[in-house]
C-alpha positions in Angstrom: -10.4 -11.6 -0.2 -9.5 -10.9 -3.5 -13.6 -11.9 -4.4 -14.2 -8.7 -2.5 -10.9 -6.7 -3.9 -12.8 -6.9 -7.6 -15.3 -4.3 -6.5 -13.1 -2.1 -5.2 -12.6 -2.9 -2.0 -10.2 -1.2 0.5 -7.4 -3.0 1.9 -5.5 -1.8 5.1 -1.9 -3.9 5.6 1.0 -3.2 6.7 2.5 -6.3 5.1 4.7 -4.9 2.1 4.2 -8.3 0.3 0.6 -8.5 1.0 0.5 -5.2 -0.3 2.4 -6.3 -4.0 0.1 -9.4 -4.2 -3.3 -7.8 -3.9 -2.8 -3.7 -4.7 -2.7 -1.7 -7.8 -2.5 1.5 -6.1 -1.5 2.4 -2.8 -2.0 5.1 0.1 0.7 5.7 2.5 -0.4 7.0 5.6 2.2 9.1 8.2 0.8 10.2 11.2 -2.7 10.3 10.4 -2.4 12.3 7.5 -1.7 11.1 3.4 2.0 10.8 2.7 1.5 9.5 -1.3 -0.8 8.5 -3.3 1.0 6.1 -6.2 1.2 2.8 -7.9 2.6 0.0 -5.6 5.5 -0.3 -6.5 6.2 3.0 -6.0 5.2 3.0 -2.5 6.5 -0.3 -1.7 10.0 1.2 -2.3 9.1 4.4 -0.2 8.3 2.4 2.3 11.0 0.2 2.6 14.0 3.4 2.1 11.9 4.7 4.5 12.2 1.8 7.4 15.8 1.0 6.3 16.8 4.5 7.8 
C-alpha cells in the first residue's frame, strides 16, 4: 500500500489510525458532500470531537 501511496494514490478509510499512519492530507466527507479539506491531524481531531458528541 504505501508502494502505491508514493504516487499519489487515493486512500478511502475510515480507520482514524490508518488515516495518521499513511495520510498527509485529508478530505472529510458529510453526506456526500466535502466537509474540510486539511492536514491530518487536523481532521483526525474533527473527526473524533465530532463522534464524541
Amino acid at each position: 500500500m504505501m508502494e502505491l501511496m508514493k504516487g499519489g494514490t487515493t486512500v478511502l478509510s475510515h480507520s482514524l489510525k490508518q488515516i495518521e499512519e499513511m495520510c498527509d492530507c485529508v478530505i472529510r466527507l458529510d453526506n456526500h458532500k466535502i466537509k474540510m479539506i486539511e492536514e491530518t491531524k487536523e481532521v483526525c481531531k474533527a473527526c473524533e470531537e465530532y463522534w464524541a458528541k
